[in-house]
C-alpha positions as CSV (number, residue, x, y, z in Angstrom):
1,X,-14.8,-1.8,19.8
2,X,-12.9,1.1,19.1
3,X,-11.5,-0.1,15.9
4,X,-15.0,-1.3,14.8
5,X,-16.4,2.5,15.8
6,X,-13.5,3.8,13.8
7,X,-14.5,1.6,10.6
8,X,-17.8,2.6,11.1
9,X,-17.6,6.2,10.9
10,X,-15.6,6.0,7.7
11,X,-18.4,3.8,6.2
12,X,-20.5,6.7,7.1
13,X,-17.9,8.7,4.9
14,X,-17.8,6.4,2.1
15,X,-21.9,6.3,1.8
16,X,-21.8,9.8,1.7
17,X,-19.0,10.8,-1.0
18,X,-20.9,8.0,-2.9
19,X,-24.4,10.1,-2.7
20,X,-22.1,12.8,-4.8
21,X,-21.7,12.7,-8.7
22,X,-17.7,13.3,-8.7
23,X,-16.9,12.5,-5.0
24,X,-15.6,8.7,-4.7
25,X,-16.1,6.9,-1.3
26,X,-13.2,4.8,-2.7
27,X,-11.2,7.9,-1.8
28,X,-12.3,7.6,1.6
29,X,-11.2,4.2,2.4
30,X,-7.9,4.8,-0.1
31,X,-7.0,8.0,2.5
32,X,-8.1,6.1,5.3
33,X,-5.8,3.4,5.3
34,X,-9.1,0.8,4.7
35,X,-8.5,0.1,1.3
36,X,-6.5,-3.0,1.3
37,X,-8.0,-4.8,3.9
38,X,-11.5,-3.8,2.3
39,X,-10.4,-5.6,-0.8
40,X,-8.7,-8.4,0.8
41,X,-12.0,-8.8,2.6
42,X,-14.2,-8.9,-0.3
43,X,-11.6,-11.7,-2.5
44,X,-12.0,-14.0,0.3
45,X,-15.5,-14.6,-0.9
46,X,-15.3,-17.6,-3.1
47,X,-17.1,-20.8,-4.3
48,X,-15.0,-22.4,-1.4
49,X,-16.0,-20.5,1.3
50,X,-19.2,-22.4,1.3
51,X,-17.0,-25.8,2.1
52,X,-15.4,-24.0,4.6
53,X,-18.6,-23.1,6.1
54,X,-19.9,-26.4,5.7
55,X,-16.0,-28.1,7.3
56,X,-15.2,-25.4,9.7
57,X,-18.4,-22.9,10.7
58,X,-19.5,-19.6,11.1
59,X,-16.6,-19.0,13.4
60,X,-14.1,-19.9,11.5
61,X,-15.4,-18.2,8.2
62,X,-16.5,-15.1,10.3
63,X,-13.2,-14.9,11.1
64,X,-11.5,-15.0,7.3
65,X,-13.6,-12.6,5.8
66,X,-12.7,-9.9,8.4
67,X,-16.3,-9.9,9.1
68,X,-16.5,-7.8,12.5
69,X,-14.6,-5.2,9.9
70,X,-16.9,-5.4,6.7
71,X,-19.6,-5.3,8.9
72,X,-18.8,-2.0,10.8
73,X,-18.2,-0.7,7.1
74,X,-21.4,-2.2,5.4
75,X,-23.4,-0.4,8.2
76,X,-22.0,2.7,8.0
77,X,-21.9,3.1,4.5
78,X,-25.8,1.5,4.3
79,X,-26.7,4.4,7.5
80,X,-25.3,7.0,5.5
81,X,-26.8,5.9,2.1
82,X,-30.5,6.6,3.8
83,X,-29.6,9.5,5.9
84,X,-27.7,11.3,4.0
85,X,-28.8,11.0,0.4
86,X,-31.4,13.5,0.9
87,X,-29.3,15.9,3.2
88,X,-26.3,16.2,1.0
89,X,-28.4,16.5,-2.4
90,X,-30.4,19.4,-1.0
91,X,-26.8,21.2,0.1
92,X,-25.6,21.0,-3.3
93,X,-28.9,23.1,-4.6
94,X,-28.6,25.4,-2.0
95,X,-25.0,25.8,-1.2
96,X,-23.3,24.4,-4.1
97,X,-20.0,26.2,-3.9
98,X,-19.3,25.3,-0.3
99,X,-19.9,21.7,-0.2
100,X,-18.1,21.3,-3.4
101,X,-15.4,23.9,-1.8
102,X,-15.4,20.9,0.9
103,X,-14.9,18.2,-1.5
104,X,-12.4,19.9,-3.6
105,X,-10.3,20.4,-0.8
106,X,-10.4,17.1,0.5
107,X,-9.7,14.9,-2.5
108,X,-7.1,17.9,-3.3
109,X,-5.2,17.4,0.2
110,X,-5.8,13.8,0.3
111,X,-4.3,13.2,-3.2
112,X,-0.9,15.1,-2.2
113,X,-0.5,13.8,1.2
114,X,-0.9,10.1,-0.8
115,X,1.8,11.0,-2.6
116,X,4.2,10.8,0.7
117,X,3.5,7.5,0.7
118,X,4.7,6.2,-2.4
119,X,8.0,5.0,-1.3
120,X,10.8,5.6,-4.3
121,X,10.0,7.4,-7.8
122,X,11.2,6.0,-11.0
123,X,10.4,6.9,-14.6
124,X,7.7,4.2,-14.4
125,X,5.3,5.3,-11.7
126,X,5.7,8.6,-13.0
127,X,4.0,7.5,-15.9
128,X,1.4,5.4,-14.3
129,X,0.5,8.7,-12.3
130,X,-0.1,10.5,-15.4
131,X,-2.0,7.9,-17.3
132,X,-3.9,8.0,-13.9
133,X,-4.3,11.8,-14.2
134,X,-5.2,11.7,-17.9
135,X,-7.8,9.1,-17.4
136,X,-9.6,10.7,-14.4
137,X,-10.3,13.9,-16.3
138,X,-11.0,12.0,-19.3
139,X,-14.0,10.4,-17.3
140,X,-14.9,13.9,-15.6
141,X,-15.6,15.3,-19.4
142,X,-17.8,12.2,-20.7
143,X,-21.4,13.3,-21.6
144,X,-24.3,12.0,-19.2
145,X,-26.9,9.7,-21.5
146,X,-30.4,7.8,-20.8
147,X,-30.6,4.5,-20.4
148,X,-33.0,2.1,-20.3
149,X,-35.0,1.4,-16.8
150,X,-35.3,-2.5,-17.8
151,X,-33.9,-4.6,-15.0
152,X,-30.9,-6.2,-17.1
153,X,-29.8,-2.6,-17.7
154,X,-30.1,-1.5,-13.6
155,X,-28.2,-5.0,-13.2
156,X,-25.6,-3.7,-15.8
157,X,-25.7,-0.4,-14.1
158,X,-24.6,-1.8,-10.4
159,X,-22.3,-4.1,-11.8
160,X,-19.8,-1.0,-13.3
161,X,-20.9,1.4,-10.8
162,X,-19.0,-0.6,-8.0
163,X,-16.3,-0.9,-9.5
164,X,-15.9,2.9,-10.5
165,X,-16.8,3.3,-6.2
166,X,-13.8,1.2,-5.1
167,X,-11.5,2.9,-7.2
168,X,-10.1,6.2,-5.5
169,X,-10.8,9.6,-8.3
170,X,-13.7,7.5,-10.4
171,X,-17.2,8.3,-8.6
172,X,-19.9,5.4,-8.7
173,X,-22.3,8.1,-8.8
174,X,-20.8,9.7,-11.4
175,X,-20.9,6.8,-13.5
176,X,-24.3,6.1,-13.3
177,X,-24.9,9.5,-14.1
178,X,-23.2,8.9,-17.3
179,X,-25.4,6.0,-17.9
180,X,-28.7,7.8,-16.8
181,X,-29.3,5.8,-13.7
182,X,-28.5,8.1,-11.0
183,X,-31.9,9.6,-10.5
184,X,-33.6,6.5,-10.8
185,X,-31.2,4.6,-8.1
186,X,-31.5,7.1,-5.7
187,X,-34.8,7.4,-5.8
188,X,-35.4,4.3,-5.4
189,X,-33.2,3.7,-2.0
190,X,-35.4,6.8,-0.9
191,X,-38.5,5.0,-1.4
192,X,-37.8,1.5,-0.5
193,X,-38.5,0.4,-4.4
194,X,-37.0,-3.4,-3.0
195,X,-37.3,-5.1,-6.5
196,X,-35.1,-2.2,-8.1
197,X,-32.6,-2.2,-5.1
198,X,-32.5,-6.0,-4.9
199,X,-31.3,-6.0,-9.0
200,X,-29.0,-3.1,-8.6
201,X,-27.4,-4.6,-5.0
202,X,-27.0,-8.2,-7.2
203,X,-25.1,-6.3,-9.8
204,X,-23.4,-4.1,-7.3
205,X,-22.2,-7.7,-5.4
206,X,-21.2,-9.7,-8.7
207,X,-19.0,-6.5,-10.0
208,X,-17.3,-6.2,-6.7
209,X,-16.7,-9.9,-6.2
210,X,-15.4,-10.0,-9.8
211,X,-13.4,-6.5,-9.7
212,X,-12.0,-6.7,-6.3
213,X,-9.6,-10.3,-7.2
214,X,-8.1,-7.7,-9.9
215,X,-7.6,-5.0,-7.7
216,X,-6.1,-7.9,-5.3
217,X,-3.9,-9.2,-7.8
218,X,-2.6,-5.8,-8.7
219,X,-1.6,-4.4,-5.3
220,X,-0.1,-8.0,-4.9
221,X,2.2,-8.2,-7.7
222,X,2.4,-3.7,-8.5
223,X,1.8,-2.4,-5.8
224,X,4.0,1.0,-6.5
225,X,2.7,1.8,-10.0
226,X,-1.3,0.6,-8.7
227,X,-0.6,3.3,-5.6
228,X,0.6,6.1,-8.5
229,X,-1.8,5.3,-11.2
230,X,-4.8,5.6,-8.4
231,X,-3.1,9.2,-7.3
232,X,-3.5,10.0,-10.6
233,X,-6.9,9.4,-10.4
234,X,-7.5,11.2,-7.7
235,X,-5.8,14.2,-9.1
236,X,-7.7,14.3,-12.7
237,X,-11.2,14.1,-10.8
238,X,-10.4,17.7,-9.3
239,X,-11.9,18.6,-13.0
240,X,-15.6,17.2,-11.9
241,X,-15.4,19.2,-8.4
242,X,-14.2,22.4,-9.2
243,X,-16.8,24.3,-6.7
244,X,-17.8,27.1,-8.8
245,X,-19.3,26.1,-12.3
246,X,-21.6,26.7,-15.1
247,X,-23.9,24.3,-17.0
248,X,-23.4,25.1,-20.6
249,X,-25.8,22.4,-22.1
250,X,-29.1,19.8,-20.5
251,X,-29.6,16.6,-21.6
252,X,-33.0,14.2,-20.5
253,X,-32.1,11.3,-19.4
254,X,-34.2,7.5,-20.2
255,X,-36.0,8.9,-16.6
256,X,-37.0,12.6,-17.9
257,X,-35.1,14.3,-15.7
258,X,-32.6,17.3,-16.8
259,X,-29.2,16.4,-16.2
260,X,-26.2,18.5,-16.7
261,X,-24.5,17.3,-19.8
262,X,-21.8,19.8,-20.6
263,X,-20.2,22.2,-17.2
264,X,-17.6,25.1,-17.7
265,X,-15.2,25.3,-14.2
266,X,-15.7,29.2,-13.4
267,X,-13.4,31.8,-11.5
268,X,-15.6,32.7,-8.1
269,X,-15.9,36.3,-10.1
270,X,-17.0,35.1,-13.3
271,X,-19.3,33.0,-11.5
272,X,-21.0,36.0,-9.6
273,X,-20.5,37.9,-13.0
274,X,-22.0,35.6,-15.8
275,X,-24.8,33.8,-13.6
276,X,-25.7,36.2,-11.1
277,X,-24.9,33.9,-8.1
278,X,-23.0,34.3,-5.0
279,X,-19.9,32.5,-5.3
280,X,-20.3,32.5,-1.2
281,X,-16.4,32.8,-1.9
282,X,-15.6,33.7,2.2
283,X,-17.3,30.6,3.1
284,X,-16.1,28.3,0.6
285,X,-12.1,29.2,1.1
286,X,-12.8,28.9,5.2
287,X,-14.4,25.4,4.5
288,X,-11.3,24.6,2.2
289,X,-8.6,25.6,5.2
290,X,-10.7,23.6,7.6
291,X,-10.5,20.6,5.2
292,X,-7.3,20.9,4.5
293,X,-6.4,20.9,8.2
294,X,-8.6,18.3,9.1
295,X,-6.7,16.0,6.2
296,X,-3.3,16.7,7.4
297,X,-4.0,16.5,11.3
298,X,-5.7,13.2,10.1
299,X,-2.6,11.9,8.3
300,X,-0.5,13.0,11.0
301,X,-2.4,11.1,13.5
302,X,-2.3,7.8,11.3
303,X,1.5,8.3,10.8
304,X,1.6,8.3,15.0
305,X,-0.4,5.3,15.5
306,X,1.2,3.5,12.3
């Protein structure tokens, strides 16, 4: 129970770094030592689990998929999706620079200590962590758009967005703010809209079915230069969550919202400065620290129980 408690609370995690454009709960479970047996959870959904269930039963398959596991997961993320969507998009009006202080630091922490883990260097994974590094800030600097809100295209939507959420440094949200969906999704988990979520949840299944047997594959056969290139990723997303910035230019999106389409990364004083906002700099660096601690404390105590 105090395994599943533990699995739990960083499904609580996950759900909420996925609420944030440019905070990936694939991070979370990458940091937290989840990852693997997340995906190796996920690929053990197949045509031929139905035989098994039909030869074997719920006990048996139960037991295959992890399912105790994805289920302490499922219901923290799915907790943390309602509760916290609200919660954490209100911060970000009214404290911007310290929650994104928080998530700087984390991903920033996180992404180093990962890099203790890779267990040899060579003149391979060094690239893989730089193409990693290249394409996460490649993805922070992509232009939001509008898209449809036709069912296929919220299908569509779900379908990449997973994948983007499993992958530590690419943000699911973020994604579908690219594709002008992210408004629309979340409002639509806030007020129940079931026909929207049941379309979006189909695609969000079917991508992470399809995209986890990749990922599975990967660690199985490069494990190494998969752990560096995902670093990387981590590293060049620090460009989306820079606390202190300033919208240079709006787009509407298919939904008629104004999204931010093009952001500057701002010193906290040009930030005061230019905008004539308080960088709430004191705050921000004593939530960094904090961060920062908790991370290594964190690490420490997985290297002890490891």
């Amino acid at each position: 129970m105090q395994d599943y408690f533990s699995v739990f609370l960083k499904g609580l995690a996950m759900g909420a770094c996925d609420v944030v454009p440019g905070v990936s709960g694939g991070t979370v479970a990458f940091v937290t030592g989840i990852y693997e047996r997340l995906v190796h959870s996920i690929t053990c959904f197949t045509p031929k689990l139905l035989l098994e269930l039909k030869e074997k039963g719920i006990s048996a398959v139960w037991k295959k998929v992890d399912g105790n596991f994805l289920l302490s997961l499922l219901l923290g993320i799915g907790i943390s999706l309602f509760t916290f969507s609200n919660i954490i998009t209100t911060l970000l009006e009214t404290h911007p620079p310290i929650i994104w202080s928080l998530f700087f630091s984390l991903v920033l922490t996180s992404s180093f200590t990962m890099l203790s883990k890779v267990r040899s260097w060579n003149i391979t994974r060094l690239v893989f962590l730089i193409v990693g590094i290249i394409c996460g800030y490649y993805i922070t600097i992509l232009t939001p758009g509008g898209g449809s809100p036709s069912y296929s295209f919220i299908f569509i939507s779900g379908f990449i967005a997973i994948c983007a959420m499993i992958l530590p440094g690419i943000s699911g949200s973020f994604v579908l703010l690219l594709m002008g969906q992210y408004v629309f999704v979340f409002n639509a988990i806030a007020n129940l809209n079931i026909p929207v979520i049941l379309v979006f949840g189909l695609g969000c299944a079917i991508g992470l079915l399809c995209f986890s047997h990749v990922v599975k594959w990967l660690f199985a056969h490069y494990e190494e230069s998969l752990l560096c290139f995902l670093i990387g990723l981590m590293f060049g997303s620090l460009n989306k969550i820079w606390p202190w910035k300033k919208t240079v230019t709006f787009i509407t999106n298919g939904h008629g919202e104004a999204v931010p389409a093009l952001q500057e990364n701002l010193l906290p004083s040009r930030y005061a400065s230019e905008l004539a906002l308080d960088p709430m700099l004191q705050a921000s660096v004593i939530v960094m620290i904090l961060a920062f601690v908790g991370v290594i404390l964190f690490d420490r105590l997985g290297k002890k129980n490891a």
